[in-house]
C-alpha positions in Angstrom: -18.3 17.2 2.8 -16.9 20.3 0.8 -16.7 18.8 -1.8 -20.8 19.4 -2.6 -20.7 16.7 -5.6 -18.8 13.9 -3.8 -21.0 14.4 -1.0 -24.3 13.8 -3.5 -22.4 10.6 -5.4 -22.0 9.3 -1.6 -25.3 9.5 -0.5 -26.6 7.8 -4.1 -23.9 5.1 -3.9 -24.9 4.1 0.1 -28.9 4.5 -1.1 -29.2 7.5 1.7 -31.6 10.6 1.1 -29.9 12.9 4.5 -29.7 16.2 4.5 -26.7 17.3 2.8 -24.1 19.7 4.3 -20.8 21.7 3.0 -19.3 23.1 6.6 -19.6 22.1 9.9 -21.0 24.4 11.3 -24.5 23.7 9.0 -24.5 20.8 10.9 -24.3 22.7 14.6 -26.8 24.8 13.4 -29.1 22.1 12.9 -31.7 21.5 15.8 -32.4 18.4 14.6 -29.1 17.0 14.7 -28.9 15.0 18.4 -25.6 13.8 18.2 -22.7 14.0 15.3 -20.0 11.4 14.5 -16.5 13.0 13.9 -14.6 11.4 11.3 -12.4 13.8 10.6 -8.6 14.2 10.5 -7.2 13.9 14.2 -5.6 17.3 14.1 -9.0 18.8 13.8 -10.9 17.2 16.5 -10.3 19.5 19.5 -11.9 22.4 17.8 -14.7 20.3 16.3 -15.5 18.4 19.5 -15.4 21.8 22.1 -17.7 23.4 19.2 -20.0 20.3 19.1 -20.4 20.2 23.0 -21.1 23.7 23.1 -23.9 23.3 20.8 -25.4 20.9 22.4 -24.7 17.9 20.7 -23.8 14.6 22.1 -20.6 13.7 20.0 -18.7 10.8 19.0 -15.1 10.9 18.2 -12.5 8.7 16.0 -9.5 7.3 17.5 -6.8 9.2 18.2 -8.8 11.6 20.9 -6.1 14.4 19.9 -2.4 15.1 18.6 -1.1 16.2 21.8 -2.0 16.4 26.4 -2.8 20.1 26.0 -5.6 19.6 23.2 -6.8 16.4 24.9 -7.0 18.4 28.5 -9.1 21.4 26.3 -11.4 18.4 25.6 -12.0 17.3 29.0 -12.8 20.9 29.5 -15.4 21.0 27.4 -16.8 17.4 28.4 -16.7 18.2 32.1 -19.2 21.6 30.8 -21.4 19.5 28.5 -24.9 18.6 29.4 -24.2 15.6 26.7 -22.2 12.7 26.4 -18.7 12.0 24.6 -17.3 9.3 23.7 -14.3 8.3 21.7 -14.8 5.2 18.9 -12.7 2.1 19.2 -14.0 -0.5 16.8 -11.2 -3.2 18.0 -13.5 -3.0 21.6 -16.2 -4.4 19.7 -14.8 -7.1 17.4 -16.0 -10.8 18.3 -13.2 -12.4 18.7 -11.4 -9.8 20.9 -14.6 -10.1 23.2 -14.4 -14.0 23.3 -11.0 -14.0 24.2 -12.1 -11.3 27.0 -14.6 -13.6 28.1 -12.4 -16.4 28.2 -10.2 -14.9 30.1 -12.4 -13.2 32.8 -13.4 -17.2 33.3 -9.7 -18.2 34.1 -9.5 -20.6 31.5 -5.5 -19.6 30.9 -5.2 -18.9 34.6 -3.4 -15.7 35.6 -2.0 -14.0 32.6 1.7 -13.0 32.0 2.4 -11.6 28.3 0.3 -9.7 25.8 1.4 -9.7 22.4 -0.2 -7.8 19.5 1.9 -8.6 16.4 0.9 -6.2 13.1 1.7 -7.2 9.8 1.5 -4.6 6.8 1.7 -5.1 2.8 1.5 -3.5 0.1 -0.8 -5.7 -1.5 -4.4 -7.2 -0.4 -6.7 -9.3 -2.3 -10.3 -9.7 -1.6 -10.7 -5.8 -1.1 -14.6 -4.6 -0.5 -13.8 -0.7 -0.1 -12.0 1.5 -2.6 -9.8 3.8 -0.6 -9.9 7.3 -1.9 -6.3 8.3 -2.2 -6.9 12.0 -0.5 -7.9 10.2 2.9 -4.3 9.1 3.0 -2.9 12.7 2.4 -3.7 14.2 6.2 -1.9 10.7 7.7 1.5 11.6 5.8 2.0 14.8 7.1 3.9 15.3 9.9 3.1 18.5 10.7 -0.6 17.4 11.4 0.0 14.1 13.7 3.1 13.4 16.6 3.6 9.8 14.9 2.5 7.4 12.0 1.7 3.3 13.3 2.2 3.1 16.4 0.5 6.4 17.4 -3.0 6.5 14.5 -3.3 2.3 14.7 -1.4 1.7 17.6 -4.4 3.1 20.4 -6.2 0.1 18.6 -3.7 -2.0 20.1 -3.1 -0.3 23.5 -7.0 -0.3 23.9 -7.2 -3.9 23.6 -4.4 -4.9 26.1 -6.3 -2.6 27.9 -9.5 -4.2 28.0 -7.7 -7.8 28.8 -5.4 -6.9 31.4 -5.6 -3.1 33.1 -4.0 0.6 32.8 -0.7 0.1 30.5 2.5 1.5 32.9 5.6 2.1 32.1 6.7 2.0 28.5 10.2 0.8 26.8 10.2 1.3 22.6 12.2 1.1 19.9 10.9 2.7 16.7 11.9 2.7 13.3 11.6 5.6 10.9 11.1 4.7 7.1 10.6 6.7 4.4 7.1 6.5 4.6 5.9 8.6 7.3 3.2 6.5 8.3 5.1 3.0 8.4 7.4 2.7 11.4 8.5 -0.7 10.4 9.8 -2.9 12.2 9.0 -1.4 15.5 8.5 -2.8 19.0 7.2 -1.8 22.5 6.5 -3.7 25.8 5.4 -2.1 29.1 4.5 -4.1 32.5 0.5 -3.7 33.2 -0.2 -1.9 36.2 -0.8 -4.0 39.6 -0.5 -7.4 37.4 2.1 -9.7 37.0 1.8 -9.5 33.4 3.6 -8.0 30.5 2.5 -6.3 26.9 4.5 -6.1 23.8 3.2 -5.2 21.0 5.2 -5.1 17.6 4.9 -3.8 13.7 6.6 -5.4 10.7 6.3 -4.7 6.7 6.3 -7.8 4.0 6.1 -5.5 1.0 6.3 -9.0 -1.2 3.8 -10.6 0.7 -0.1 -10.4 -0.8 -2.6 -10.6 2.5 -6.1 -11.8 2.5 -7.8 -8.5 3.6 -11.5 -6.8 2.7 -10.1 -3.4 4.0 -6.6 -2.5 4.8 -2.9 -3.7 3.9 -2.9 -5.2 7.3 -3.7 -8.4 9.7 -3.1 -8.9 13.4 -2.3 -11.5 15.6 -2.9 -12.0 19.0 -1.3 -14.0 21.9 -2.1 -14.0 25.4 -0.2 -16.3 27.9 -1.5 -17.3 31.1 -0.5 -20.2 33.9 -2.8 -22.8 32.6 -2.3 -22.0 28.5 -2.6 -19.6 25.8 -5.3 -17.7 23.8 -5.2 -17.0 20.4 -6.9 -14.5 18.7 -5.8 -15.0 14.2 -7.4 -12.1 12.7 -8.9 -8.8 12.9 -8.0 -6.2 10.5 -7.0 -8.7 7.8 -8.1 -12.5 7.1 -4.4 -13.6 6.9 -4.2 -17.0 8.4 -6.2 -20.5 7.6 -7.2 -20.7 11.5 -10.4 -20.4 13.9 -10.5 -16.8 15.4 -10.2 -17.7 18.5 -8.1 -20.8 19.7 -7.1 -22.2 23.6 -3.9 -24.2 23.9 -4.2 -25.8 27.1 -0.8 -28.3 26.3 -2.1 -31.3 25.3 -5.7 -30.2 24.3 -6.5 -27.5 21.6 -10.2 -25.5 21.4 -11.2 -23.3 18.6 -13.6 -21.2 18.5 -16.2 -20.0 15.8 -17.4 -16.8 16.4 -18.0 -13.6 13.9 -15.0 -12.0 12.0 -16.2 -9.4 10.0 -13.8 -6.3 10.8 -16.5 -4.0 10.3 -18.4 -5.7 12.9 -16.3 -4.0 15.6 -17.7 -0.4 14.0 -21.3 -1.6 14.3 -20.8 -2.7 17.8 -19.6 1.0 18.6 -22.5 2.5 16.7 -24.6 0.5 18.6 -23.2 1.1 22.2 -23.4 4.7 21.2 -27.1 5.1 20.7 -27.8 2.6 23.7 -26.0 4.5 25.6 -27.9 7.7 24.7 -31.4 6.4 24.8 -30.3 5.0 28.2 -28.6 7.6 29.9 -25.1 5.0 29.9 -21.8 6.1 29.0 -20.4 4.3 25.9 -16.7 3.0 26.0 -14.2 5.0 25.7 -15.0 8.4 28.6 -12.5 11.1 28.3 -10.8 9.9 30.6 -9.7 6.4 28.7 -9.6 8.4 25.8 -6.6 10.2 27.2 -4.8 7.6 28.9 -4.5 5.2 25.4 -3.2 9.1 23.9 -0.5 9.1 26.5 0.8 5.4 25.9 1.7 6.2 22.0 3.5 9.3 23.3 5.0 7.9 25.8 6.6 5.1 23.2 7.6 7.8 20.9 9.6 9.3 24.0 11.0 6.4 24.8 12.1 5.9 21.7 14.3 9.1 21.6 15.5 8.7 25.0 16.4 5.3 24.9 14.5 5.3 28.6 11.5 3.6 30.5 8.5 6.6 30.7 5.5 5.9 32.3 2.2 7.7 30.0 1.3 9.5 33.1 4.5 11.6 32.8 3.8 12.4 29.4 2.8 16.7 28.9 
């Protein structure tokens, strides 16, 4: 951190002796420093990542990959030179219930699936918070300058990724997307595509209930997941938030109903990608996402913001 003193009331608070550093480039310098964990602003990864690869380090990236194509091309660059291993972080890929309704659905219990839909909720107020939120980290995600879009582009590759994971590659996008005063909001805002070589559709879809207190250890958000198939429907009732009084996971096959129990700890999805990092290192495995995922759940947020000018159908691939 930069800030030398925040960086020594950090490492007391989380009971942590590292070593402490004020620039990056300490950290690059450091031969015994394996691999480094960006979680920095977005705008500032292509020059962090290309110097990390070049130093040798193996390096793990926060969603977004980039703010644009051309920085996330300069990336694969710079991976496709590396002797190490990059990866991008996407926590929803590792959250319980996500997986169990992957599982579920790899065993054909809905049958052949047809619709995706990721709905979003966002408030203004939470109760239950574990985390204090330190009012700079939200300065970066305002500025318009520094990002191509708020929701649908920072939070929304958390979505894209997970229809991902269920179904396939994400074509052709149609969007319409709202622009509120808040930079970051894009409420109410929807998008739907048709999943490549599947018979299936996605939507998924942003709201804001600024009267509405949600249940929520970390942010002023819940989700809620649908997934239609020929035989029934999975239900997935929480992940960022703890909004609804419902099992994680539930199966409506008609005229039965299954619910199932299994973890729902948000911060269990960032554990899961810690882990499949260092496993994957010590094994000589990529982690989830490559570069090349990275880049396609980039293009889909572009692609809606383009399709939301244009009023038009544009597949991610066409996005520059």
């Amino acid at each position: 951190d930069t800030d030398a003193e925040r960086t020594k009331r950090r490492a007391r608070e989380w009971g942590i002796s590292p070593r402490l550093y004020s620039d990056f480039a300490q950290v690059l310098d450091d031969p015994s420093v394996d691999a480094v964990e960006l979680l920095t602003p977005t705008w500032m990864h292509a020059d962090q990542i290309v110097a990390a690869l070049g130093a040798g380090k193996h390096v793990s990236a926060q969603k977004p990959l980039a703010i644009s194509i051309a920085e996330a091309d300069r990336i694969a660059a710079a991976v496709a030179r590396a002797k190490t291993v990059f990866r991008v972080t996407e926590n929803f890929l590792y959250y319980p219930p996500i997986l169990k309704a992957k599982v579920l659905l790899d065993a054909g219990v809905i049958g052949e699936p047809s619709l995706v839909r990721i709905h979003t909720t966002r408030a203004q107020k939470i109760t239950g918070q574990a985390i204090e939120l330190d009012p700079d980290a939200l300065v970066w995600r305002r500025d318009p300058g520094r990002k191509p879009g708020g929701g649908l582009y920072d939070d929304g590759v958390h979505k894209y990724a997970t229809a991902a994971l269920w179904i396939g590659e994400i074509g052709d996008v149609s969007a319409i997307v709202s622009r509120g005063s808040d930079f970051t909001q894009e409420t109410p805002s929807v998008a739907m595509w048709r999943f490549k070589g599947r018979d299936c559709l996605g939507i998924v879809d942003y709201t804001y209930a600024p009267e509405m207190t949600l249940r929520s250890r970390y942010y002023r958000a819940d989700e809620f997941f649908e997934i239609h198939g020929t035989r029934g429907i999975i239900w997935v009732t929480r992940c960022t938030g703890e909004m609804l009084d419902m099992p994680p996971v539930v199966v409506i096959k008609g005229t039965e109903t299954i619910s199932y129990q299994v973890p729902t700890d948000w911060r269990l999805g960032f554990d899961g990608a810690a882990v499949d990092f260092v496993d994957g290192l010590l094994t000589g495995r990529q982690p989830q996402q490559d570069i090349h995922e990275a880049t396609r759940m980039l293009r889909v947020p572009l692609a809606i913001y383009e399709s939301g000018r244009t009023g038009r159908w544009v597949a991610p691939e066409s996005v520059k």
